[in-house]
N, C-alpha and C positions, 0 to 999 in steps of 0.2 A: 402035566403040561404037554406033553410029546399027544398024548390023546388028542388033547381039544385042537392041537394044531393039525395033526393028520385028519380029525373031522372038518376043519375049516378048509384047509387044500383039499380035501377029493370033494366037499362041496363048492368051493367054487371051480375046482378044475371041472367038473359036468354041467356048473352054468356055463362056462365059458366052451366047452363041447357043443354044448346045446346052442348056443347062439350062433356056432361057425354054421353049426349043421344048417340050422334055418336058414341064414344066410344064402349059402349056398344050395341050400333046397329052391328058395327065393329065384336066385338065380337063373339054376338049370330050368324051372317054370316060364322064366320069362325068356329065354332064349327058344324052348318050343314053343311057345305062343309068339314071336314075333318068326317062326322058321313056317309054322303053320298058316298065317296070314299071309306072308311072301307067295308061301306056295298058292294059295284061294288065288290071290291075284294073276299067279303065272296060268293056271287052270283053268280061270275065265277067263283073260284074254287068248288064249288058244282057244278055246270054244266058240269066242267070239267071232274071232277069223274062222273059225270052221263055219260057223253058223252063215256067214257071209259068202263063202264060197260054196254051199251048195244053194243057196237062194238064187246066187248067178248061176249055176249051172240047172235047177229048179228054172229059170227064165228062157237059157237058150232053149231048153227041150219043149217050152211053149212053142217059142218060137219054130220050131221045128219042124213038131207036128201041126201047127196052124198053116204053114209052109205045107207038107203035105195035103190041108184037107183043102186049101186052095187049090191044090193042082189036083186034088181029085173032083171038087165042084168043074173045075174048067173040061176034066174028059167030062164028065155027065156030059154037059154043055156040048161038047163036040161030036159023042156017040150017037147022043140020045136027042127022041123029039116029042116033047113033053107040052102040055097046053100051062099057062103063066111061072112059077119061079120054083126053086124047089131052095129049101133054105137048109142050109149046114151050120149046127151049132156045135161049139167047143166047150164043153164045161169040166174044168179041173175044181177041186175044192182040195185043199191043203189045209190042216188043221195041225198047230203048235201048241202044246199043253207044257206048261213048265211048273213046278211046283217050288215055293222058298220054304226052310222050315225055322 
């Protein structure tokens, strides 16, 4: 008699192990995956606002230099004595490549 009962408590005492464990396995899973989402989200709004602030600052330096080759077209204009127009162009190309996986 003492047998079959020592066999029936250590077998339910390791289902009942085994279920905290899962449990708790369960758990600790779901607290890094909702620690790791948190974070995605804090990660791309700071990038987002980065991405933002060098676009503006990407704009004044347009600006900037367009300001510059204005005032370089006006000396021409000033020094120089040329027959019809002479034309100053500005070409920036900015290219953004993002990849999702």
């Amino acid at each position: 008699m003492k047998e079959r009962f020592k066999k029936r408590f250590k077998k339910k005492h390791l289902n009942l192990f085994a279920k905290y464990f899962l449990v708790i396995t369960m758990v600790i899973f779901i607290c890094f995956a909702v620690l790791g989402c948190s974070l995605l989200l804090f990660v791309s709004n700071y990038w987002r606002s980065e991405k933002t602030s060098l676009l503006k600052e990407n704009a004044l330096q347009v600006a900037s230099t367009t300001a510059d080759l204005l005032g370089a077209a006006k000396k021409i204009e000033e020094e120089m004595e040329y027959p019809g127009q002479i034309k100053v162009n500005l070409i920036r190309e900015t290219k953004c490549v993002e990849y999702a996986k």
